[in-house]
Residue, then its C-alpha position, 0 to 999 in steps of 0.5 A: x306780823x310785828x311785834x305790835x300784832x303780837x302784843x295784841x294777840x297775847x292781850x286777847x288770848x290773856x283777857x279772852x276776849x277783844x273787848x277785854x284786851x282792848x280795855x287792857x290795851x287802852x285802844x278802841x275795839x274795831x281797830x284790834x279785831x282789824x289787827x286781829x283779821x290782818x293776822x289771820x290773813x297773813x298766815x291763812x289760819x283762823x285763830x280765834x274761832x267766833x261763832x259762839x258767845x264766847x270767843x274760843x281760841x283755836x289750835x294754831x292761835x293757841x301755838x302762835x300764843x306759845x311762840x309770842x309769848x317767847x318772842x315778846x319776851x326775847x325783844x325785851x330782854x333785848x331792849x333791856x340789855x341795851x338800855x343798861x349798857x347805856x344807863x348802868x344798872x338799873x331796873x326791876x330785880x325779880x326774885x323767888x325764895x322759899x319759907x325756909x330761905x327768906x330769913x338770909x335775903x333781907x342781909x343779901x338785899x339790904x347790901x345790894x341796895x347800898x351798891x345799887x340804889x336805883x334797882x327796885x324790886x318784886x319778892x314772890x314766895x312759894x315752894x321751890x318747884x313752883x320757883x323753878x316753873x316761874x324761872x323757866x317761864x321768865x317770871x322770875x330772874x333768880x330764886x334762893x331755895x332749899x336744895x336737895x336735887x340739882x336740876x340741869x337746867x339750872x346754875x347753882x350757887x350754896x350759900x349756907x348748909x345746915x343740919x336737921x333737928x328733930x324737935x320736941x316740947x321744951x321741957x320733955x325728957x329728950x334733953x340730948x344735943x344729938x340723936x340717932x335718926x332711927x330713934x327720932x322716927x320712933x316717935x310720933x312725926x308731924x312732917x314738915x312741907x306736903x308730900x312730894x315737894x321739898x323737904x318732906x321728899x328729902x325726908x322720906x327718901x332717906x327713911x326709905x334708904x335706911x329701911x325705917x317705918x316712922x309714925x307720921x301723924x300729920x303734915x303741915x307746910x306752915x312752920x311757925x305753926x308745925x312748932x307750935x303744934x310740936x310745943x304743945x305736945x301733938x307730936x314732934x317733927x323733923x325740920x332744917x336747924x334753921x326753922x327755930x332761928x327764923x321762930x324763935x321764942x317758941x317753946x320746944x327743945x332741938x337734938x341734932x340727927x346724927x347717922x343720916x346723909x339728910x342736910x339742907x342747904x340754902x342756894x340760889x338758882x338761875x336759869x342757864x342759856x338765858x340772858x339775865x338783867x345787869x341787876x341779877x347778874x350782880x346780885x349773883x355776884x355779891x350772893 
C-alpha cells in the first residue's frame, strides 16, 4: 500500500460509499473500487463488506481507518515541516478559543499578523473539553481556554487570571466591592456553562468543599444572555470578572467573591509530543 491507497480509503469510509468518495476524489469510480480490490488483496482481509444496498465498513477496514488517518496526517506534517524550512513561516494557523476567552485573541492575532503577514487562519469556538478532543485528533494546533484542571497530555501556558464576581441587577441593594461567597450562594443562582464542562464544574466543586447548599434556579451557557437574564431581576449568578469586560453596557452591578479558592485563568494549551507548524510554534512564542 502507499500513501495514494489510503487517501482513498479514508474518502471512502468518510463519504460512505465509493460513489461519493469518488466524487470527492474527482476520479472515475472503477479505477477507486480497483485500489480498493488491490488493497483487500494485499492484506487479505475484506474492508468493506458489499453485499448489501449500502456498503458497511468491516472491523479490519474500520482499524486500517484508524491507523490512515494517523499516518496521512503524519506524512504531512512531514511534508509541512520541510517546505517551511525552505520557504520560512508560513501557512494556515489553526486555533480554539472558548466564549470566555476570545475577547484577548484579537490583540494576540492582530500583532502576529504584523510579524508574519503570510499566515492565514481557521478560528473555531466551543467549550474547552471539546477544544482538547479537537487537539488531540490534529484539528487543531492550539487552543486559549479557561483553565481549572491541567491535563497531562497538554503544555500550558497562563495568560491572564482574574477573579469571579457574583452579579446582580444595577440598582439592587448589594452595593458592596467584595462578598463572601457563602452569602452570594444565599441567593437564588442562574449558573453559567452546563453542568459538567468548564466553569460550572469549577463552581460546584468549590460549593462542595466548603459545604454549601446553593439555590440554582437555571443554567445557561450563553453569557450575554445570562446578563441580561441577571439585569432583569430572574435571579443573579456567579461568573469570571471578565464576562462584564466582554458585555459591557448590560445593566447589573458585580461584588468580588472573597473566602474562595475559585479563580480563572485564561491559557493556551498545546499538544505535547507532537510537532507543531513553525506558525504555531510562533504564535506560542509571542502568547
Amino acid at each position: 500500500m502507499d500513501i495514494r491507497q489510503l487517501r482513498y480509503f479514508i474518502a471512502i469510509v468518510e463519504e460512505g460509499s465509493i460513489s461519493a468518495a469518488s466524487r470527492r476524489l474527482h476520479i472515475a469510480q472503477p479505477p477507486l473500487s480497483q485500489q480498493l480490490k488491490q488493497m483487500e488483496e494485499e492484506l487479505g482481509v475484506i474492508l468493506l463488506e458489499r453485499s448489501g444496498k449500502k456498503p458497511e465498513i468491516t472491523e479490519a477496514g474500520h482499524a486500517l481507518y484508524k491507523h490512515a488517518v494517523k499516518m496521512t496526517s503524519l506524512m504531512s506534517e512531514g511534508v509541512q515541516e520541510i517546505k517551511e524550512i525552505g520557504q520560512g513561516i508560513q501557512g494556515q494557523l489553526h486555533i480554539g478559543v472558548n466564549t470566555l476567552s476570545s475577547y484577548s485573541l484579537s490583540r494576540y492575532l492582530l500583532e502576529f499578523k504584523e510579524r508574519y503577514p503570510n499566515v492565514t487562519y481557521k478560528i473555531i469556538q466551543s467549550d474547552s473539553p471539546h477544544l482538547g478532543k479537537l487537539i488531540e485528533s490534529r484539528q487543531l494546533d492550539l487552543a486559549i481556554v479557561r483553565v481549572g484542571t491541567q491535563d497531562e497530555h497538554f503544555h500550558y501556558k497562563v495568560l491572564e487570571r482574574d477573579y469571579f464576581a457574583a452579579i446582580f441587577p444595577k440598582g439592587s441593594e448589594f452595593g458592596t466591592d467584595s462578598m463572601d461567597i457563602r452569602q452570594a450562594s444565599s441567593h437564588p443562582l442562574i449558573l453559567p456553562s452546563v453542568e459538567g464542562l468548564g466553569i460550572h464544574s469549577m463552581i460546584m466543586k468549590e460549593f462542595k468543599r466548603l459545604g454549601l447548599k446553593p439555590e440554582i434556579i437555571g443554567e445557561c451557557s450563553d453569557m450575554a444572555l445570562l446578563l441580561q437574564l441577571v439585569s432583569s431581576g430572574f435571579g443573579t449568578s456567579i461568573v469570571p470578572k471578565s464576562v462584564l469586560d466582554v458585555h459591557p453596557g448590560i445593566p447589573v452591578t458585580h461584588a468580588e467573591l472573597t473566602n474562595t479558592r475559585l479563580e480563572s485563568a485564561a491559557a493556551a494549551v498545546w499538544p505535547k509530543h507532537r510537532y507543531l507548524s513553525k506558525a504555531a510554534e510562533r504564535f506560542i512564542s509571542l502568547l
